[in-house]
Short mmCIF file of the C-alpha atoms (twelve columns), coordinates in Angstrom:
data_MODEL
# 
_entry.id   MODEL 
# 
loop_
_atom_site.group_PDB 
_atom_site.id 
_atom_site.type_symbol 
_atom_site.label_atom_id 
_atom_site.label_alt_id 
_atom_site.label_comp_id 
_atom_site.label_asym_id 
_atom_site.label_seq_id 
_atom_site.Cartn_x 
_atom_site.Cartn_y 
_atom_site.Cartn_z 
_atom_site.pdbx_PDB_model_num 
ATOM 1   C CA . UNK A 1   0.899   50.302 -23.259 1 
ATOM 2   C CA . UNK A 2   -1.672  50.024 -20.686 1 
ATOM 3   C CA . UNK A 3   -2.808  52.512 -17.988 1 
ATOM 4   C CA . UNK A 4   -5.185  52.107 -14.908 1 
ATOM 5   C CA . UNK A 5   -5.610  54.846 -12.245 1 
ATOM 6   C CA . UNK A 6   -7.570  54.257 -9.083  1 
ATOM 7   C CA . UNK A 7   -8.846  57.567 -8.142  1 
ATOM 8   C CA . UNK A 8   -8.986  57.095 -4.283  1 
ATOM 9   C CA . UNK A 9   -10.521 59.748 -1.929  1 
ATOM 10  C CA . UNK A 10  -6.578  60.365 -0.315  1 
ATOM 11  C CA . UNK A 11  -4.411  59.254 -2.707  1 
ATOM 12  C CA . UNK A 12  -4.421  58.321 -7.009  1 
ATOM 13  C CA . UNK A 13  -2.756  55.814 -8.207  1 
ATOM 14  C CA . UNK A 14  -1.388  54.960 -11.569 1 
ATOM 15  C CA . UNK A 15  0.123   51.850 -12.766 1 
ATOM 16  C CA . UNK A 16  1.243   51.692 -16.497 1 
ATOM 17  C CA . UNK A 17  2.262   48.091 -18.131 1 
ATOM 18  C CA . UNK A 18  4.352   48.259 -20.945 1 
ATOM 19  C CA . UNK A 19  6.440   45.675 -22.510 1 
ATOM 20  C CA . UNK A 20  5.642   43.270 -19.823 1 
ATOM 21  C CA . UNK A 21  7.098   45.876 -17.398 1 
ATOM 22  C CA . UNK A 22  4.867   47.482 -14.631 1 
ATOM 23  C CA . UNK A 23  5.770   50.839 -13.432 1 
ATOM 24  C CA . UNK A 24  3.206   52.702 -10.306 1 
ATOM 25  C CA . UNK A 25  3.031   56.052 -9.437  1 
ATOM 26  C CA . UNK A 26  0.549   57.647 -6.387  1 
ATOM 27  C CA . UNK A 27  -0.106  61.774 -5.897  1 
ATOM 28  C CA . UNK A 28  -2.193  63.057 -3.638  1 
ATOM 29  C CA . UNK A 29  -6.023  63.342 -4.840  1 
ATOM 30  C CA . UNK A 30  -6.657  67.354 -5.775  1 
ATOM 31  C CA . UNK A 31  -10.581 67.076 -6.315  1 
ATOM 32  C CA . UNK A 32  -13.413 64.924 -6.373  1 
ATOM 33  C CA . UNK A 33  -14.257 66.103 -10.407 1 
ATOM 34  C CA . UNK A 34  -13.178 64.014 -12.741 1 
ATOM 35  C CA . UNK A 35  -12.890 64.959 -16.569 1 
ATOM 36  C CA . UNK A 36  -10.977 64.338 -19.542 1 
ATOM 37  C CA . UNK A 37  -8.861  67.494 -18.592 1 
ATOM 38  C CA . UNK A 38  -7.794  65.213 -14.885 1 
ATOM 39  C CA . UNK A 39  -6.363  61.997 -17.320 1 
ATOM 40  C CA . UNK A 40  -4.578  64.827 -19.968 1 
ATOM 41  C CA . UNK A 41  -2.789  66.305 -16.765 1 
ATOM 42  C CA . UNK A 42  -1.965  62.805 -15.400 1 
ATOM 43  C CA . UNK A 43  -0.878  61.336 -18.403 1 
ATOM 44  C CA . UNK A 44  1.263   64.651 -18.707 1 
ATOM 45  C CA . UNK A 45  2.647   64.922 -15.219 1 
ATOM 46  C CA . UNK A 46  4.115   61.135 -15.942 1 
ATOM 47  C CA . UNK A 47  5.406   61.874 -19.664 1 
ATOM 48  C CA . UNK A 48  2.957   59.194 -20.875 1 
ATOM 49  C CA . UNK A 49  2.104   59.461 -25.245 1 
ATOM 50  C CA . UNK A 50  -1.497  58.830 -25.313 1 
ATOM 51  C CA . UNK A 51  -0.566  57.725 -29.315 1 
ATOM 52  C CA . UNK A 52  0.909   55.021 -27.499 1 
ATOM 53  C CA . UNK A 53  -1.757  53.754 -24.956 1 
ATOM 54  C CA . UNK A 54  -3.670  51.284 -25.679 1 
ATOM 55  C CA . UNK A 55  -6.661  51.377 -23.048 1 
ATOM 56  C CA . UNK A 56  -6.886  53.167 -20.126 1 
ATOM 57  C CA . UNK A 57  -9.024  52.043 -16.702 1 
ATOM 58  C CA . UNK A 58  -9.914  53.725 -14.311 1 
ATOM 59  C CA . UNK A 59  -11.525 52.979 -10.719 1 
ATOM 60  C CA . UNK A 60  -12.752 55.235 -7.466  1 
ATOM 61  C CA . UNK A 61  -14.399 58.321 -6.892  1 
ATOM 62  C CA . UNK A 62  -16.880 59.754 -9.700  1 
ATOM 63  C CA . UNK A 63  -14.470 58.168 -12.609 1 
ATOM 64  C CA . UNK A 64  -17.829 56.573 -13.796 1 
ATOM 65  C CA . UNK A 65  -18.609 60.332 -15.243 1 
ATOM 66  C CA . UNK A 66  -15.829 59.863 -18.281 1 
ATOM 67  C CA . UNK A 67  -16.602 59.519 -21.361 1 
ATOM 68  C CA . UNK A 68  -15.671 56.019 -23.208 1 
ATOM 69  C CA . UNK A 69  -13.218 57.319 -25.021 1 
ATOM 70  C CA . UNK A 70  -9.862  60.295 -24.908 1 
ATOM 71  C CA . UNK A 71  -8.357  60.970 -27.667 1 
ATOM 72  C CA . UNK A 72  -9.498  57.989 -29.573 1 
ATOM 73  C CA . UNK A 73  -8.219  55.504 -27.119 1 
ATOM 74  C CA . UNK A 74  -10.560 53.760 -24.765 1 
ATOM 75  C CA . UNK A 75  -11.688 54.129 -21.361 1 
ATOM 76  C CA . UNK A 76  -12.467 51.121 -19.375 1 
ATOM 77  C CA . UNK A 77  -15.188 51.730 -15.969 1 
ATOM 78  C CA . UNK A 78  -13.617 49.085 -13.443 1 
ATOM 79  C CA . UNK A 79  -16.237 48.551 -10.739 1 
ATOM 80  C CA . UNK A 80  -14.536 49.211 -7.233  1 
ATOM 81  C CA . UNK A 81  -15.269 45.696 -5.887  1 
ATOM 82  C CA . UNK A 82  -13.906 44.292 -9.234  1 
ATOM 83  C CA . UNK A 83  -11.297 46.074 -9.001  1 
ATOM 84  C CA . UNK A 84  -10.361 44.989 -5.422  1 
ATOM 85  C CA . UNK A 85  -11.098 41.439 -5.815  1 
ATOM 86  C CA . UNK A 86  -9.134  41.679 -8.936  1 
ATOM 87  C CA . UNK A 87  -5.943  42.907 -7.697  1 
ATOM 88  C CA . UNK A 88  -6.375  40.698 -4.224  1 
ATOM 89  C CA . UNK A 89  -6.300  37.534 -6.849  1 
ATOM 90  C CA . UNK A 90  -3.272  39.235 -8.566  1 
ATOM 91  C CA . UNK A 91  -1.328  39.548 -5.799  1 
ATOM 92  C CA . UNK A 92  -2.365  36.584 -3.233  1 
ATOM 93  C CA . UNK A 93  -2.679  34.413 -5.922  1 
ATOM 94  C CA . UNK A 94  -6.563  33.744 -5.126  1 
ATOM 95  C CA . UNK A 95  -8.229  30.549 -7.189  1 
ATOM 96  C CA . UNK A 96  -10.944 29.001 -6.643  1 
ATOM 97  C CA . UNK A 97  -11.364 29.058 -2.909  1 
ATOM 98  C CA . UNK A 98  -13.662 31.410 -0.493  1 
ATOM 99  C CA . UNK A 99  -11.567 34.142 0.134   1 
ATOM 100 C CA . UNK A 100 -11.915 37.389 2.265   1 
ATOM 101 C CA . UNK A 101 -10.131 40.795 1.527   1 
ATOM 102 C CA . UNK A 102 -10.271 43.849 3.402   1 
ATOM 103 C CA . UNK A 103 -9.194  46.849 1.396   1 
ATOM 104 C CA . UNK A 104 -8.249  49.227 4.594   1 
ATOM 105 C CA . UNK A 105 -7.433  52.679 2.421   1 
ATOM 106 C CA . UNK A 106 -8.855  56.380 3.510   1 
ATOM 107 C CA . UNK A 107 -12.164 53.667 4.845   1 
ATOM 108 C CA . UNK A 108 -12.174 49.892 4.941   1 
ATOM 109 C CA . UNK A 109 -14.024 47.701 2.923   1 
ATOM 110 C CA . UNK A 110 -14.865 43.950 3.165   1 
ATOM 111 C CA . UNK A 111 -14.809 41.910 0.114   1 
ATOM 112 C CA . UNK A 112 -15.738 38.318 -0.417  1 
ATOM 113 C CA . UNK A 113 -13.839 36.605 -3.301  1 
ATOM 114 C CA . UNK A 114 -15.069 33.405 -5.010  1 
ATOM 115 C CA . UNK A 115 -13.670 32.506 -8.033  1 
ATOM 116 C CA . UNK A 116 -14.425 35.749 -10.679 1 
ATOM 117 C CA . UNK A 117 -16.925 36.417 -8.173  1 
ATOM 118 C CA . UNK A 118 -16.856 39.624 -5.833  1 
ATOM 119 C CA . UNK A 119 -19.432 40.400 -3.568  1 
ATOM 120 C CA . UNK A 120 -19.153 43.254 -1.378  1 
ATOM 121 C CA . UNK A 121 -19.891 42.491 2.222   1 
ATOM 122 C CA . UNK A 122 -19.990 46.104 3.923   1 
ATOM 123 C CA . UNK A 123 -17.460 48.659 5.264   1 
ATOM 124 C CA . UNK A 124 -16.986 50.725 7.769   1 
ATOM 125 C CA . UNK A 125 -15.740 54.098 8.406   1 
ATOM 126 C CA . UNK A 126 -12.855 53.488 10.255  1 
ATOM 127 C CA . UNK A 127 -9.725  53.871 8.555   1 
ATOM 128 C CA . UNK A 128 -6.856  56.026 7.206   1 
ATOM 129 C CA . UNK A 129 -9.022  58.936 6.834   1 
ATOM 130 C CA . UNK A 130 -9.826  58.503 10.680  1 
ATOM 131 C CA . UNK A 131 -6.759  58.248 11.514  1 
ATOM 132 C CA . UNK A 132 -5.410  61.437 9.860   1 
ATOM 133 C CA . UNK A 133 -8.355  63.220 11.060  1 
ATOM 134 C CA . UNK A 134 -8.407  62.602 14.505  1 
ATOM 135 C CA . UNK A 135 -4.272  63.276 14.497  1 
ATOM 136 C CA . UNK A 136 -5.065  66.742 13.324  1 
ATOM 137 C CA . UNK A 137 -7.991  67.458 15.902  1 
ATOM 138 C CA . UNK A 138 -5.425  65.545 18.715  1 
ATOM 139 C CA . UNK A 139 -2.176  66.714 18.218  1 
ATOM 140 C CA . UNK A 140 -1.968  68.859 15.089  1 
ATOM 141 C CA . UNK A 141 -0.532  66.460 12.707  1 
ATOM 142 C CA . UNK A 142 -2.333  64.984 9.651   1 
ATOM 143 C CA . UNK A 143 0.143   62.831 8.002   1 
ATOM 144 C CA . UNK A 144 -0.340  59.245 8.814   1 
ATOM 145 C CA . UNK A 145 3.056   58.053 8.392   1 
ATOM 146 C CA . UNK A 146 4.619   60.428 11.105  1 
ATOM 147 C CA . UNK A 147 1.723   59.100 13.473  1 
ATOM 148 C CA . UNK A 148 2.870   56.226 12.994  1 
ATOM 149 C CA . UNK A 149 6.279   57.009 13.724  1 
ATOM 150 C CA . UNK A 150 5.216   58.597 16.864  1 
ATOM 151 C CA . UNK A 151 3.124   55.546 17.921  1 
ATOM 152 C CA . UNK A 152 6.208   53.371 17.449  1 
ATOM 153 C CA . UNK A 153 7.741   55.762 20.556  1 
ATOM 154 C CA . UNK A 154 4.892   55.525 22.767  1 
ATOM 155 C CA . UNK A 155 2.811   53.017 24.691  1 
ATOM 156 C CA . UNK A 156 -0.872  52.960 24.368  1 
ATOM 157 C CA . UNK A 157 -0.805  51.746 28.293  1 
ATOM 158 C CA . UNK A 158 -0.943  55.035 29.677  1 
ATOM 159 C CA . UNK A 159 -4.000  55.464 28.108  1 
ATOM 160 C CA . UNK A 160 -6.366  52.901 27.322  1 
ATOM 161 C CA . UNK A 161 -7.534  50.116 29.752  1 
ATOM 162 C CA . UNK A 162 -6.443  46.683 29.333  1 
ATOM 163 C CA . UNK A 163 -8.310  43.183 30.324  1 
ATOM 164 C CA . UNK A 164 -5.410  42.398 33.413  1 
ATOM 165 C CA . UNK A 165 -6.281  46.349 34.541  1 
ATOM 166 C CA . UNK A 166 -9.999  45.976 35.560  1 
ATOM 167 C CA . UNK A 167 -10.891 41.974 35.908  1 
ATOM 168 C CA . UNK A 168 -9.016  38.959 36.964  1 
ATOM 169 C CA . UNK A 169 -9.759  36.873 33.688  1 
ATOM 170 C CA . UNK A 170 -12.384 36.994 31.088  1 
ATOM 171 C CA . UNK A 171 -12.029 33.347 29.124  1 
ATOM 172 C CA . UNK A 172 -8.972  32.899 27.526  1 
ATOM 173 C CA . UNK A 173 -8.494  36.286 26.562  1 
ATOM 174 C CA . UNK A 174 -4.927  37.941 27.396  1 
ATOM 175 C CA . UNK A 175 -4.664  40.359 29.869  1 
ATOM 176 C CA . UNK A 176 -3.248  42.550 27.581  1 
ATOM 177 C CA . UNK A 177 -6.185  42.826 25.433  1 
ATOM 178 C CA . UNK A 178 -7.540  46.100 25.173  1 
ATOM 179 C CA . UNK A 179 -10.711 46.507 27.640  1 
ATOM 180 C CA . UNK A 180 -11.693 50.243 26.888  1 
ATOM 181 C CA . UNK A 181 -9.759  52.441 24.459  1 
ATOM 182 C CA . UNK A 182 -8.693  55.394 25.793  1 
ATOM 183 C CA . UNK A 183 -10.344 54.198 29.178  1 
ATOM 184 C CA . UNK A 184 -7.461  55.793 31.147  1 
ATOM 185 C CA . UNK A 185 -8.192  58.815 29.495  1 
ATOM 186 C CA . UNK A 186 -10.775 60.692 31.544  1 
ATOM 187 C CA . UNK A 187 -8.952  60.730 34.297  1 
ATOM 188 C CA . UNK A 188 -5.948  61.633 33.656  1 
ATOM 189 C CA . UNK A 189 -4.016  64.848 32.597  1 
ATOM 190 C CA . UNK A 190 -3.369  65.623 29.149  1 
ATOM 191 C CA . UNK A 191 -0.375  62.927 27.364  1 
ATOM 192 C CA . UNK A 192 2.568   62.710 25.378  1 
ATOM 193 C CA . UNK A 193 1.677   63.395 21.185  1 
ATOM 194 C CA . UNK A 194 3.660   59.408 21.300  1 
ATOM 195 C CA . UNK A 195 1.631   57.677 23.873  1 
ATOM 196 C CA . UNK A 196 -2.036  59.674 22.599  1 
ATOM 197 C CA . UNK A 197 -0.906  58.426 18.795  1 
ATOM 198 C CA . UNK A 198 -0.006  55.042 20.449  1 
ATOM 199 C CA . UNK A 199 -3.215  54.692 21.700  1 
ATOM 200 C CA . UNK A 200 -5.223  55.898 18.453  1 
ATOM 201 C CA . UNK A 201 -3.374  53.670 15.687  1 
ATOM 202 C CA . UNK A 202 -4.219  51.050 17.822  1 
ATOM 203 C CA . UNK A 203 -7.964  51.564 18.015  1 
ATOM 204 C CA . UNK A 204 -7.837  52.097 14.100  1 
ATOM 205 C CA . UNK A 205 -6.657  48.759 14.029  1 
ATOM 206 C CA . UNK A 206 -8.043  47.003 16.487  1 
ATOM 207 C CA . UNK A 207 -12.008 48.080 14.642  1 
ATOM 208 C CA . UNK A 208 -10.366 46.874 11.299  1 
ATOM 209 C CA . UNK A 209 -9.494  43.798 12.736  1 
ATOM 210 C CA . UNK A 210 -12.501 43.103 14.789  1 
ATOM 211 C CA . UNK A 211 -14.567 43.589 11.437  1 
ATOM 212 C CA . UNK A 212 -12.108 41.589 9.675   1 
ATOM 213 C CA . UNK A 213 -11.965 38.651 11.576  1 
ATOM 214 C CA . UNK A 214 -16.064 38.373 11.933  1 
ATOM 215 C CA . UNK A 215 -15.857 38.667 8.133   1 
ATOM 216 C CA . UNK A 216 -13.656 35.921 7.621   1 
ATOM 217 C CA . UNK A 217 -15.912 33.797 10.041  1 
ATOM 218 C CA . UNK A 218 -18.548 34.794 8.012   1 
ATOM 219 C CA . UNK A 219 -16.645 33.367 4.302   1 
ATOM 220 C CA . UNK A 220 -15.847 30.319 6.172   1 
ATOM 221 C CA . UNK A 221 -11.936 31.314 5.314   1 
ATOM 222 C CA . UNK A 222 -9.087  30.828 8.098   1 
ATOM 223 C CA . UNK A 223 -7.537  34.466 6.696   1 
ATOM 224 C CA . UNK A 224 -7.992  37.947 5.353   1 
ATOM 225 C CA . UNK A 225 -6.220  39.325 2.681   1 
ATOM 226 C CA . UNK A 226 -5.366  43.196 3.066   1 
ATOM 227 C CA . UNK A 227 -4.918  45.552 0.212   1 
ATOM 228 C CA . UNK A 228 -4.164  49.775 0.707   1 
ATOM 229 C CA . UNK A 229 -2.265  52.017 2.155   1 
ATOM 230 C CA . UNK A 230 -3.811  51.785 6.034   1 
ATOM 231 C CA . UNK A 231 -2.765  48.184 6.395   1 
ATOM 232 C CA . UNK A 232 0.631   49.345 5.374   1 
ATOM 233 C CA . UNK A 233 0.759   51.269 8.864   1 
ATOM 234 C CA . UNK A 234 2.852   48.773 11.329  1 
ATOM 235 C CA . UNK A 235 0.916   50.363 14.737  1 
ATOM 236 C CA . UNK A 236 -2.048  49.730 12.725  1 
ATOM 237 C CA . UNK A 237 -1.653  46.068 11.295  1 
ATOM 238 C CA . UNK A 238 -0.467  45.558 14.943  1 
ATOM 239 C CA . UNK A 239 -3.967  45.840 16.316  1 
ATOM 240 C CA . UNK A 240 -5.412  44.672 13.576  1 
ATOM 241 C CA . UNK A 241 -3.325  41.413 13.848  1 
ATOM 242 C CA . UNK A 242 -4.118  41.470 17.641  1 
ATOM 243 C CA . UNK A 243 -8.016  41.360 16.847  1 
ATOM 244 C CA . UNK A 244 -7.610  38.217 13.943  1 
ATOM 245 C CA . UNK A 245 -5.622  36.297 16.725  1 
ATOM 246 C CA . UNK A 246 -8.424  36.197 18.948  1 
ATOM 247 C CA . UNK A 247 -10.289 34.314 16.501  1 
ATOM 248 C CA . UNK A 248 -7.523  32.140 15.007  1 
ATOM 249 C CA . UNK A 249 -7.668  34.315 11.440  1 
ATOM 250 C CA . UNK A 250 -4.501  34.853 9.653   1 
ATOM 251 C CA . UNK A 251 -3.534  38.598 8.017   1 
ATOM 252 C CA . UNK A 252 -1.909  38.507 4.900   1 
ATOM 253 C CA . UNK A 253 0.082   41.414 3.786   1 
ATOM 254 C CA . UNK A 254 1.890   41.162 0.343   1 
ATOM 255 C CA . UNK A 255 4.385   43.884 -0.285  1 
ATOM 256 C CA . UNK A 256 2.207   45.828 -2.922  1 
ATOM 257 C CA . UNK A 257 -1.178  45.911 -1.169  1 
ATOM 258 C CA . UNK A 258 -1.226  49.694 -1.286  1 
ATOM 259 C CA . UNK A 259 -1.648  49.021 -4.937  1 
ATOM 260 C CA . UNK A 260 -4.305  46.903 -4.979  1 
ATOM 261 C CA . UNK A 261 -7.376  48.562 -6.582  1 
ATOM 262 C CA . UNK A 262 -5.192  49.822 -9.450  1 
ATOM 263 C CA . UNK A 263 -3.120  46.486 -9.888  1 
ATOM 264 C CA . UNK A 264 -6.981  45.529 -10.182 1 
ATOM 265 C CA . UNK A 265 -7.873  47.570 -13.080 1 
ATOM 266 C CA . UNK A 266 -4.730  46.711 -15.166 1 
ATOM 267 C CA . UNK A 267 -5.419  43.033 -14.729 1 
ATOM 268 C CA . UNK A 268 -9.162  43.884 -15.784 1 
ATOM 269 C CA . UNK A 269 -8.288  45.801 -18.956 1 
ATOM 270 C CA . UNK A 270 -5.233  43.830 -20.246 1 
ATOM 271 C CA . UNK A 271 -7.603  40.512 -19.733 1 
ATOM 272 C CA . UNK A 272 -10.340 41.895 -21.524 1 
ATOM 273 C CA . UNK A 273 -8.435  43.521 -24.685 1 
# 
C-alpha cells in the first residue's frame, strides 16, 4: 500500500493505492504545523495500518519539516512543482511535448512541463482563496461552491462593463468581452448576492485565464492543462475559457484535476520504490 497526501493551504488530500486500486479522500486543512502526530491522525481518521504501508509522500505546506521516516516506514518529500507536473502527465497523458499546466487551487500556479522536466513559471494570487475571501467580505458567504451556485443565477451584466457598453469595436474582440470588472459598480446601488457573485467568479477567472493563456504563448503550446479544485468551479472555468479564446489556447479539464498534486506524489513514490 501506498499513501501520498498533498497538504494544501484549503484543503488535504489523500490518495492511497493498493492492489492496483486508487482510493482519494480531501478534509479541510486544520493548521499549517505539520508533525508525525498530523500523518498518525490521518492515517487514523481513514482506518489505514501503517504495518501495511509501504511509503508514504507527502507534498504542500511545511511537509518538508517531517522526519524521513514514521513508524519505520518511509517518508518521501515530493517537491510541489514535481508534484504538479507529475500528476498533469498522469492524468493528460503528457510525453514528450512542451506542455503548460496551471494548477488553479486556494492560488494559481503556472507550470511548464517538458518531458521529466518541471519548471515553475510564476503564480499569482488570484484564486480560490480570493474567491472565498472576497464572498465573505461581499455577501457573507465563504464557501466557494454555493458562490458558485449563486453565480449560475445571476448575470455579471449588471455589474461590470462590457466592450459593446463603452466603444463601438476594439479589433476583433466581442462585444461581450469584459471592459472593466465591476465598472458598473460605482454607480449604482447596492446588487443582488447572484448578480455581485456573478460578477466576482468571473473576474477570478477571467485573471486565471489571462495569465494562462500568455503562459501558454510563452511554452509555445496551443493549450493549458488545469489541475485543482478552482478550475473545478463552472462560473470560474467560464471566464477562464473566455480569456484562452481570445488567444486561440485550448483548456483542458480532466475529471480528477482537483487531485492533481496528490495523484502527483503517488506516481512519484510508486515510480521510485
Amino acid at each position: 500500500m501506498y499513501v501520498a497526501i498533498d497538504f494544501g493551504i484549503s484543503n488535504t488530500d489523500l490518495a492511497i493505492s493498493d492492489q492496483d486500486k486508487i482510493v482519494f479522500h480531501t478534509t479541510p486543512s486544520q493548521s499549517s504545523e505539520i508533525n508525525a502526530d498530523t500523518l498518525k491522525n490521518i492515517l487514523k481518521k481513514y482506518e489505514i495500518d501503517i504495518s501495511n504501508v509501504k511509503k508514504i509522500g507527502v507534498t504542500g505546506g511545511k511537509s518538508s519539516d517531517l522526519d524521513d521516516e514514521l513508524d519505520r516506514v518511509k517518508i518521501a518529500k515530493i517537491n510541489e512543482i514535481d508534484a504538479i507536473g507529475l500528476g498533469a502527465k498522469k492524468l493528460y497523458g503528457i510525453g514528450e511535448e512542451s506542455a503548460l499546466v496551471i494548477s488553479a487551487g486556494t492560488g494559481t500556479a503556472c507550470v511548464h512541463v517538458q518531458g521529466n522536466n518541471f519548471n515553475h513559471l510564476g503564480g499569482i494570487a488570484v484564486g480560490g482563496g480570493m474567491l472565498e475571501g472576497l464572498g465573505s467580505l461581499l455577501f457573507k458567504n465563504s464557501n466557494g461552491l454555493e458562490i458558485n451556485e449563486f453565480a449560475n443565477s445571476g448575470s455579471r451584466a449588471e455589474l461590470d462593463l462590457l466592450i459593446g457598453d463603452v466603444v463601438n469595436k476594439i479589433g476583433n474582440l466581442s462585444p461581450d468581452i469584459t471592459a472593466v470588472n465591476f465598472g458598473q459598480a460605482k454607480s449604482s446601488s447596492a446588487d443582488t448576492m447572484e448578480n455581485t457573485a456573478a460578477a466576482l467568479c468571473n473576474m477570478v477567472g477571467e485573471v486565471i485565464g489571462t495569465v494562462a493563456y500568455l503562459n501558454a504563448l510563452l511554452v509555445g503550446s496551443d493549450k493549458a492543462c488545469f489541475i485543482g479544485r478552482t478550475s473545478c468551479l463552472s462560473e470560474i472555468t467560464d471566464g477562464i475559457n473566455q480569456r484562452l479564446e481570445l488567444a486561440g489556447i485550448k483548456g483542458q479539464y480532466n475529471d480528477d484535476r482537483q487531485y492533481g498534486n496528490v495523484i502527483g506524489v503517488l506516481e512519484s513514490i510508486e515510480t521510485n520504490s
